[in-house]
N, C-alpha and C positions, 0 to 999 in steps of 0.2 A: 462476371465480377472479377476476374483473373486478370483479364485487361486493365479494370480499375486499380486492381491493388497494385500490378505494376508499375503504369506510370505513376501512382502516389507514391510507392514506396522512391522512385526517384525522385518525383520532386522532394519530398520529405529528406533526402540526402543535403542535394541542392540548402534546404531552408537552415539544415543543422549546420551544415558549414559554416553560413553568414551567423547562424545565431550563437555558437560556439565564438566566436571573436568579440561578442558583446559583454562586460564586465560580468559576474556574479555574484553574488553575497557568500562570502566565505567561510561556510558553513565546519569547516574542519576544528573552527571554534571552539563548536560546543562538542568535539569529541574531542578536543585536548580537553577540554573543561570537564567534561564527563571522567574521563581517566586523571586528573590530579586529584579528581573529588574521592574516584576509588584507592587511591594510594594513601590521599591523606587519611583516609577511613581506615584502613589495615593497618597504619603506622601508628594510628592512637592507641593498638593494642601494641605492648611491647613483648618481641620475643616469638620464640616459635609455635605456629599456632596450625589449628586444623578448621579447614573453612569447612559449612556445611551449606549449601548453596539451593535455594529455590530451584526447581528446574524449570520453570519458567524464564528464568532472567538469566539461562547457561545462551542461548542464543542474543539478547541485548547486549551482555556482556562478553561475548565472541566479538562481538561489534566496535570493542574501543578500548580493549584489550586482550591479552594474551598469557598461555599459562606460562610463560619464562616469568614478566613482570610480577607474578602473583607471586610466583616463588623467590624472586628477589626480594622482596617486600616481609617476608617472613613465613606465608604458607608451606607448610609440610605436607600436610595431606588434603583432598578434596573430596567430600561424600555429597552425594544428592540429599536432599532432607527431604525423607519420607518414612512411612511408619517402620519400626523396627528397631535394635537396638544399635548402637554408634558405639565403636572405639576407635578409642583416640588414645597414640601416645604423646600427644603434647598436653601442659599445661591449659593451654588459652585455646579454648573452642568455640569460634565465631561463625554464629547463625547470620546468613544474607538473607533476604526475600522478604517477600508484599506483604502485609496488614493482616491475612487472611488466617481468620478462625482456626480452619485447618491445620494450618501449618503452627497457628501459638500450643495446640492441642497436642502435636508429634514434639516440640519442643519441650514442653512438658513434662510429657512421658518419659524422652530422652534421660531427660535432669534430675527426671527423681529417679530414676533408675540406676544412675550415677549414686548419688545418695546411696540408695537402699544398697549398692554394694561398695560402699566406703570408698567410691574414687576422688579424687581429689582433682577440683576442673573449678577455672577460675570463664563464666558464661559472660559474652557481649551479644546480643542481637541487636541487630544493623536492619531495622525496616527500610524499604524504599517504597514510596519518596520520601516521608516523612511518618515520626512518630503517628502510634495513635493510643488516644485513653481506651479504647477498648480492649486492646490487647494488655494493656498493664493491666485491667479490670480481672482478665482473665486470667491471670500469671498470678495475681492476689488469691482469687478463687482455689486456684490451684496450687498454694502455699509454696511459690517457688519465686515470687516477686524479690525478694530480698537477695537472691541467688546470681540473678542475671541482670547486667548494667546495660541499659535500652537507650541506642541512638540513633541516628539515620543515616541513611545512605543520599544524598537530595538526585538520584537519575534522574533527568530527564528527556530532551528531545537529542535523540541519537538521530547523526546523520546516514542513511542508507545510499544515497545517490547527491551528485553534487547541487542538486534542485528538488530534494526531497529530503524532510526529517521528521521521526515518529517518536513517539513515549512509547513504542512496540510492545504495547499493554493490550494483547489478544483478545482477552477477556472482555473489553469495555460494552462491547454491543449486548453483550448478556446481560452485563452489571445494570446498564441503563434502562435498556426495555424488555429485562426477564425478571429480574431479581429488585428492580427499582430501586439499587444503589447508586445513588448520586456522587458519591464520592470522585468516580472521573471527573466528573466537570469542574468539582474544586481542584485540581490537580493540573489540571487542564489549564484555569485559569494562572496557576503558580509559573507555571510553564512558559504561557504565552507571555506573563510580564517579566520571568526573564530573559526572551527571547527579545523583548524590547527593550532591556538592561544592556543589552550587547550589541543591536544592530540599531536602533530608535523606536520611536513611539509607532501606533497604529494610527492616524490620523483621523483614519474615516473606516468606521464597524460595521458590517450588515450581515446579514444572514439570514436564513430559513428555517422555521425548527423549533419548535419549544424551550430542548431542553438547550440548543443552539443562543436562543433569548435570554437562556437563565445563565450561561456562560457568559454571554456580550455583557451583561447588568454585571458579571464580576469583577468583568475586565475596566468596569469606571468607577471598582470601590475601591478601597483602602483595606486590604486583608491583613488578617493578624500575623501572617506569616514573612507577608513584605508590604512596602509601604504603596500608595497610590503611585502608578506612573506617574501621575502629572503631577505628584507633590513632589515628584526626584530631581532634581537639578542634574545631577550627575548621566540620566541617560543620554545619550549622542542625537543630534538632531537624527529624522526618520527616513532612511533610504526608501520606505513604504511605503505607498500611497494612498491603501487600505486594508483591514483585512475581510475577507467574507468567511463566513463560520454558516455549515449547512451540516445540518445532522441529517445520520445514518433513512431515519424513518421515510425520510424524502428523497431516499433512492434506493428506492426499492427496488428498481428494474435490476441491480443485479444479481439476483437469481436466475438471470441468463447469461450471466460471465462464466469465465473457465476458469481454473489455476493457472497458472502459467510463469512459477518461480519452482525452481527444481534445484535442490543443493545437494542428494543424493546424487554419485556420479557414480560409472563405472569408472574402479582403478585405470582398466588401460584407454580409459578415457584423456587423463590426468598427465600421462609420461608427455616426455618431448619427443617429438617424431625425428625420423633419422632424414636426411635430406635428400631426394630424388638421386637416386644410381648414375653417375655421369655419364652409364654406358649404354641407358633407357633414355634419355632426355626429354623422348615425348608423355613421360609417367607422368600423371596427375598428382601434385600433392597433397591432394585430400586425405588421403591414407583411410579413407572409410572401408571398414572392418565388416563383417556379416555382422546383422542385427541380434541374430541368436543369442551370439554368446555375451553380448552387450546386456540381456536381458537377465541374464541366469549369473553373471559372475558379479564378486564380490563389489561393493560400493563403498564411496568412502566420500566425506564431507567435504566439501569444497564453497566457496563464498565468491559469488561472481563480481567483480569488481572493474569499473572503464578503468578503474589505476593500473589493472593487471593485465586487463583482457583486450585486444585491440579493438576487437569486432562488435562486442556487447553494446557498447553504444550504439552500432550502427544497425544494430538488430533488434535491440528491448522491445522498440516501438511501432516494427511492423507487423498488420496485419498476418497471422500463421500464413494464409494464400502466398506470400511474395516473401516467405525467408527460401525457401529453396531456388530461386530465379537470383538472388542477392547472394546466398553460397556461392554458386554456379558462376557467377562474376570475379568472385573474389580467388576461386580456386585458379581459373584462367589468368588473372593476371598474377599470383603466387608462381605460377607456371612458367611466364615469360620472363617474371625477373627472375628466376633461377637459372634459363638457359642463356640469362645475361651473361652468367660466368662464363661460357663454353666460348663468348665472342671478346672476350676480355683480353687483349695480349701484350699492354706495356703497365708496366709496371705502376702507374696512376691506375690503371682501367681495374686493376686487380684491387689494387689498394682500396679504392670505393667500394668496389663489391664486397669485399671484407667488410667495409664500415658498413655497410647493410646486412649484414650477414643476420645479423644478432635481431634485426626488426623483422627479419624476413620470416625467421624462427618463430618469433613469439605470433607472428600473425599463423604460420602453419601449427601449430598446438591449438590456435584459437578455430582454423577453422576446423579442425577435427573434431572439438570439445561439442561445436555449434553440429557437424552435421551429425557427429552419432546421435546428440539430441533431437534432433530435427527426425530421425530416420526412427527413433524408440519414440516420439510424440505421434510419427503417420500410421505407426501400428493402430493407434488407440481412434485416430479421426478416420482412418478407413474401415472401421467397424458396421456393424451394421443400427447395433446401439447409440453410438454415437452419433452418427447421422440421422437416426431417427429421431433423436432429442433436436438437434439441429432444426430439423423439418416441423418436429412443432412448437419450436420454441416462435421460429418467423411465424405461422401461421396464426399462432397465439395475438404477437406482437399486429398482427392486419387483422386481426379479431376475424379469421376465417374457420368456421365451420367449428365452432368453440364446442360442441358436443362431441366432435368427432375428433378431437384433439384430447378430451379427457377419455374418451373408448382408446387412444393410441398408447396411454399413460400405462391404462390399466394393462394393456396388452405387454407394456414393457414389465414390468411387474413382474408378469408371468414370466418372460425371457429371463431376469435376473438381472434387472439393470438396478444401480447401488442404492438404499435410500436417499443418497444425497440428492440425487439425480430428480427420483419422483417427486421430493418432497418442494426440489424445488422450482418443477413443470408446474406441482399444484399450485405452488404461491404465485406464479407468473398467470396460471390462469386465470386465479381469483383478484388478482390487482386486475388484468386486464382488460375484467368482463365484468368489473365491480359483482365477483360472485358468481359462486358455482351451484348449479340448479341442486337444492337438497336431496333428492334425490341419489344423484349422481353422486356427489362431496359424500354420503355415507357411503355407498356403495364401496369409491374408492379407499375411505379413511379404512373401511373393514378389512379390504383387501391388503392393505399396507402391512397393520397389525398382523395381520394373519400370518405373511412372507415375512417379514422382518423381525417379528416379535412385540409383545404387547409393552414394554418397557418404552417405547417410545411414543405412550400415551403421551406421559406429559410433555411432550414435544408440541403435539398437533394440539394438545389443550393451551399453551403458551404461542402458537402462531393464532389463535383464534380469541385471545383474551387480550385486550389494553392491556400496554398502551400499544400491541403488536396487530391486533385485527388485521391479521394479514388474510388468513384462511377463513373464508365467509361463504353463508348460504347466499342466495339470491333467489326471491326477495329473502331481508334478513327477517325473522320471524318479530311480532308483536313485543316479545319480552325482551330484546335485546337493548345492553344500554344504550345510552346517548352516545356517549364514547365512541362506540363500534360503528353505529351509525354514522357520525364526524369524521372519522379516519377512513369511508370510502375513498379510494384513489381514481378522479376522473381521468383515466387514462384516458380514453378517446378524445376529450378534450382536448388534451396536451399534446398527444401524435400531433394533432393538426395544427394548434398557435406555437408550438414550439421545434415544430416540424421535426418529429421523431425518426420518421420513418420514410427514406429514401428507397425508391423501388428499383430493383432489380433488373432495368432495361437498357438495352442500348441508351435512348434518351438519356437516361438519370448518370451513366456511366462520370462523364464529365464531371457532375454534382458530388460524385462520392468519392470522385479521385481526392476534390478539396475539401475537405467535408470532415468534421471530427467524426462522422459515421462509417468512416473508413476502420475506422479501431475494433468497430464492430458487425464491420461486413454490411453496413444500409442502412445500422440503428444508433441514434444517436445518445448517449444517457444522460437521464433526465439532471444527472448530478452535474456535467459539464453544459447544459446549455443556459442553468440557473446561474453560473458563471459568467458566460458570455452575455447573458442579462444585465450584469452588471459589467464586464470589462471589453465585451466586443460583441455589442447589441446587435450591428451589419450584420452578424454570422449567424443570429438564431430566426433571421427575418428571409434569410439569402444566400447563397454560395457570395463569402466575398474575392474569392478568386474568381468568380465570373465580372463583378464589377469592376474589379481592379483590369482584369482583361481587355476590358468596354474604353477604358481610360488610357491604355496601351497603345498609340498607335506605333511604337515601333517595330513591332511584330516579334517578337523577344516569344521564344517556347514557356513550357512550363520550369516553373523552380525560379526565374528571373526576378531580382531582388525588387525590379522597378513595378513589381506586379502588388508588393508586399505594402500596403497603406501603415499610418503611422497612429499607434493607438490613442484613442480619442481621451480625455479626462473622466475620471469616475465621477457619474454625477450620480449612482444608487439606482434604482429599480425605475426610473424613468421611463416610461413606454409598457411597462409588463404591468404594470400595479393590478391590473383587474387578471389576467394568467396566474399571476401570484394568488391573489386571493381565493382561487378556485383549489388551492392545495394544500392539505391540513397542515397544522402549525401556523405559529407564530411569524409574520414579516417584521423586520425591523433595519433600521438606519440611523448609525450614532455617528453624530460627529463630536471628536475630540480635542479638545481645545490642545494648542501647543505652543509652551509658551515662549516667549523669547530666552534665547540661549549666545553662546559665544559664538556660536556659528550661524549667528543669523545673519552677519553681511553677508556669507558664503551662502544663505540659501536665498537673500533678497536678490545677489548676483544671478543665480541660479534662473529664477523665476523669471529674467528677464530674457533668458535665450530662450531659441526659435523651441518648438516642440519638437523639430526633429532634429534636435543636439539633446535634448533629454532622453535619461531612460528609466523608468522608476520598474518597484516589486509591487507587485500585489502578492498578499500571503492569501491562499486558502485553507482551511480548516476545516476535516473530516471528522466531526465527531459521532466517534462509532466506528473507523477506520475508513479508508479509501482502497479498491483494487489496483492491481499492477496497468490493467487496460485504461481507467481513469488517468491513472499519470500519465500513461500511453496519449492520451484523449485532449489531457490541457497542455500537453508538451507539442499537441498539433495544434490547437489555437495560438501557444503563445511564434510559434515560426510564423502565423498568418499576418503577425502585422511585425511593426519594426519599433523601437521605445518603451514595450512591455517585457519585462519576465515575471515568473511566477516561481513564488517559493513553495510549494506541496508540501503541506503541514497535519499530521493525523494523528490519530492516536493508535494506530496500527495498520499493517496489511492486510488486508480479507479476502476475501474467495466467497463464493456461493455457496462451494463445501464446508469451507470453516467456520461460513456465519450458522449452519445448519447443525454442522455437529458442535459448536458452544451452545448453541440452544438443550442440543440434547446433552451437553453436558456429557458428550464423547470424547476421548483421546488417549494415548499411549501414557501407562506410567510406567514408572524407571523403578528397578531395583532398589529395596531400601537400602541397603549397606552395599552398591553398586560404587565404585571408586571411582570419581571423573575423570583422573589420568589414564582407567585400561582401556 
């Protein structure tokens, strides 16, 4: 497989280049937009003021602003809002953060505590996204309605990457299928029409997914909050071509994703390196430090950015197997343009070297930042744990020797591998194998409890109850509902019509190099091939770099543009309808009428060139969020052909760890009268 990742990760070079010079949707939009919405918010209080700030929304808000601008704007001080008592010596103390019970509760307390010792506080709370009657219900309840003047904050879809933007609402995967708050999908919908406020209409709707269904049906009403797209005159015709909308529940398979976003850094991760010694010349400037003290020394927050970072783009989306061979290149050629200087000697030769000086830099910081990371991540993949997760996550995935993969489970257990980990070997088993022999499923749920502790009952009670039936006996017993029954997951099925599972051989090598199952080492998710269902059907049937090959006779290597076919029209689930139907939830396919506008000579002009002078978006939509490796996944489809980009649209980031511990309703809390600025 080392072989494979390598020539992919080159070709994948190769595709970014060409695809990097194709226009984008200029998503920095909606993070000007986002930050005038927060300034106009803090300017309607006048005067000096003390923020108290969600800490949930201290990372969204990292995102599209800064603490200079806050304190321009009039803030004095910044506290987290959480239980405890709050001073403030301003006037005007403004509450930020989400709708949530909790937080109107601490609020509360806050204000009448205030009160009860005669301070003198003029209260604004600022929900985001938008008011709700339930908290003023509660603020009535608690005799403090009249006290505090309630307005909104409208966040919404913050840009993380320049082909990626989220509502980075962590939470949504609980809300929807733990807690059965629907709320996200109204939000969701506010979101996407003004997402088409600003770039055009969505032409053509589809998706996978229940609650996915009940999103698409909002997206062609008329909400009280904004008016129907299609009654707007004023939106832009639609650079779009459609959007697809797939909930969380039908992609399941990632519970055998990784993490693989890291903002914790070491400090001398961070510095700028000094430049190779003139008197060494043959020094590598990687400047890789021992991993020890990388481990043990202090850490400090940092935001990876292609605005800041050279390398990050050329790395986000490799396969782990091929960033050390892609280092290893880059450090070699860092190398030789630095002993460019040594060969420099009239004064032009010098003078260019100077003007590279400054780019040479920033790429030697970047590869240092990459390989101490890359050298603190092999710690953890050279484990013996970790590889054993590895061996039976595949195993799982070829449905090999399924009992002797839950005996590996239990064995890890024993070792001290994390709950995140077991919890979710188990969900991959029981998707896998539609259920884990009763027997065996107590056995190990007893064993969990046991090591981990009983408080994460209601965990495993919530993966095994609607609408999540993830975690199942096999067979399911007589009294189980209809529900649990219907949300069996025909995996084996789908391996094979959607070809999930690329094997591990010389032969298949070729297949995986082109293959969005490069992302995940052989396996393809089931969330990106529902994609290519709809926008590059060739790819879920076929390696289409093998056919494009076939059609090559000029002998061109890998990566060669003339290899890259040109994306077909979205004509909806054509060819899949019966694959589809074998996968719980809702299918559906809206078309939206659009009506004539000022710029309809320019799109009738339009209509009239070749297919391959067009290039349209397809927006996808993760609700419930999407992983780092997913973007990884549709960022390797969209380089397979040429005419297509894709907008990555969610409602947050996820992990396999984080969707486990918001179930269990895990996570770090911050000090209550903790100050933002120490």
């Amino acid at each position: 497989m080392a072989a494979a990742s390598a020539s992919a990760s080159d070709a994948q070079t190769s595709y970014g280049t060409e695809r990097d010079n194709e226009p984008r949707l200029d998503v920095e939009l909606l993070k000007d937009t986002a930050r005038k919405a927060l300034i106009d918010t803090l300017n309607a209080v006048n005067g000096v003021k003390t923020l108290v700030l969600d800490p949930t929304l201290a990372g969204p808000l990292g995102l599209v602003t800064e603490v200079a601008l806050l304190k321009h704007h009039g803030v004095d001080k910044m506290f987290w809002l959480e239980p405890g008592p709050l001073t403030s010596t301003a006037t005007n103390v403004v509450y930020l953060c989400r709708p949530l019970i909790k937080y109107v509760k601490i609020i509360a307390d806050q204000v009448k505590t205030h009160i009860r010792e005669s301070q003198k506080h003029r209260y604004t709370l600022f929900l985001v996204p938008r008011i709700s009657t339930l908290v003023s219900r509660i603020l009535e309840e608690e005799g403090i309605l009249g006290d505090i003047t309630i307005s909104s904050y409208n966040l919404q879809f913050i840009p993380i990457a320049d082909d990626v933007i989220s509502l980075e609402n962590d939470a949504a995967f609980k809300e929807l299928w733990v807690d059965g708050d629907e709320t996200v999908i109204y939000n969701s919908a506010l979101a996407l029409n003004s997402l088409q406020k600003v770039y055009g209409r969505f032409p053509r709707i589809l998706g996978k997914g229940d609650y996915a269904s009940r999103l698409a049906t909002l997206l062609t009403k008329s909400l009280p909050d904004q008016p129907s797209p299609l009654s707007d005159p004023s939106i832009p015709s639609a650079p779009f071509d459609s959007l697809i909308i797939i909930d969380r529940t039908c992609l399941v398979d990632e519970f055998i994703g990784l993490k693989n976003s890291h903002v914790e850094l070491p400090v001398s991760l961070l510095t700028v390196p000094a430049a190779p010694n003139p008197s060494n010349p043959n020094a590598t400037p990687s400047g890789s430090a021992s991993i020890t003290p990388l481990i043990n020394e202090k850490t400090k927050k940092h935001h990876l950015s292609t605005a800041t970072d050279p390398l990050l783009a050329e790395l986000r989306d490799l396969n782990f197997s091929s960033v050390g061979k892609r280092l290893s290149k880059v450090a070699h050629r860092l190398d030789e343009d630095y002993k460019a200087r040594l060969q420099a000697k009239t004064v032009a030769q010098i003078r260019d070297f100077v003007g590279k000086l400054g780019g040479l830099q920033g790429e030697h910081q970047a590869l240092r930042l990459h390989t101490g990371l890359s050298e603190m991540l092999s710690l953890k993949t050279r484990t013996e744990l970790f590889n054993k997760s590895l061996e039976v996550q595949q195993n799982l995935l070829a449905s090999y020797e399924v009992s002797a993969q839950i005996s590996a489970i239990e064995d890890m257990i024993a070792q001290g591998a994390s709950m995140q980990t077991i919890v979710r070997l188990l969900c991959l088993a029981s998707i896998t194998s539609g259920g884990i022999k009763a027997k065996s499923l107590d056995s190990v749920k007893r064993e969990l409890l046991q090591a981990y502790g009983y408080n994460y009952l209601p965990l495993l009670l919530s993966l095994a109850a609607p609408p999540l039936a993830i975690l199942l006996p096999n067979p399911l017993p007589i009294s189980a509902a209809p529900a649990v029954a219907g949300n069996k997951y025909p995996f084996i099925t789908l391996r094979k019509s959607l070809r999930l599972l690329i094997d591990d051989n010389p032969e298949a090598l070729e297949e995986v190099e082109n293959d969005i199952s490069y992302t995940y080492s052989g396996y393809a998710p089931i969330s990106i091939r529902l994609v290519q269902c709809v926008a590059q059907k060739s790819g879920v049937i076929s390696n289409p770099a093998e056919r494009s090959s076939a059609d090559d006779g000029n002998g061109k290597g890998k990566g060669s543009s003339a290899r890259k076919l040109h994306a077909h029209p979205i004509v909806g689930w054509k060819g899949f309808e019966d694959v589809l139907g074998t996968i719980p939830g809702k299918t559906f396919d809206i078309a939206q009428k659009v009506p004539a506008s000022a710029n309809s000579t320019a799109s009738s002009v339009t209509s009239l060139m070749r297919p391959q002078e067009q290039t349209t978006t397809t927006a996808v939509f993760f609700l419930g969020g999407c992983t780092y490796t997913e973007i990884a996944a549709l960022r390797w489809v969209s380089r397979q052909n040429k005419g297509r980009k894709f907008l990555i649209v969610t409602t947050g980031i996820v992990s396999g760890n984080s969707l486990v511990d918001s179930i269990a309703s895990t996570g770090k809390n911050l000090s209550a009268t903790k100050d933002v600025n120490t």
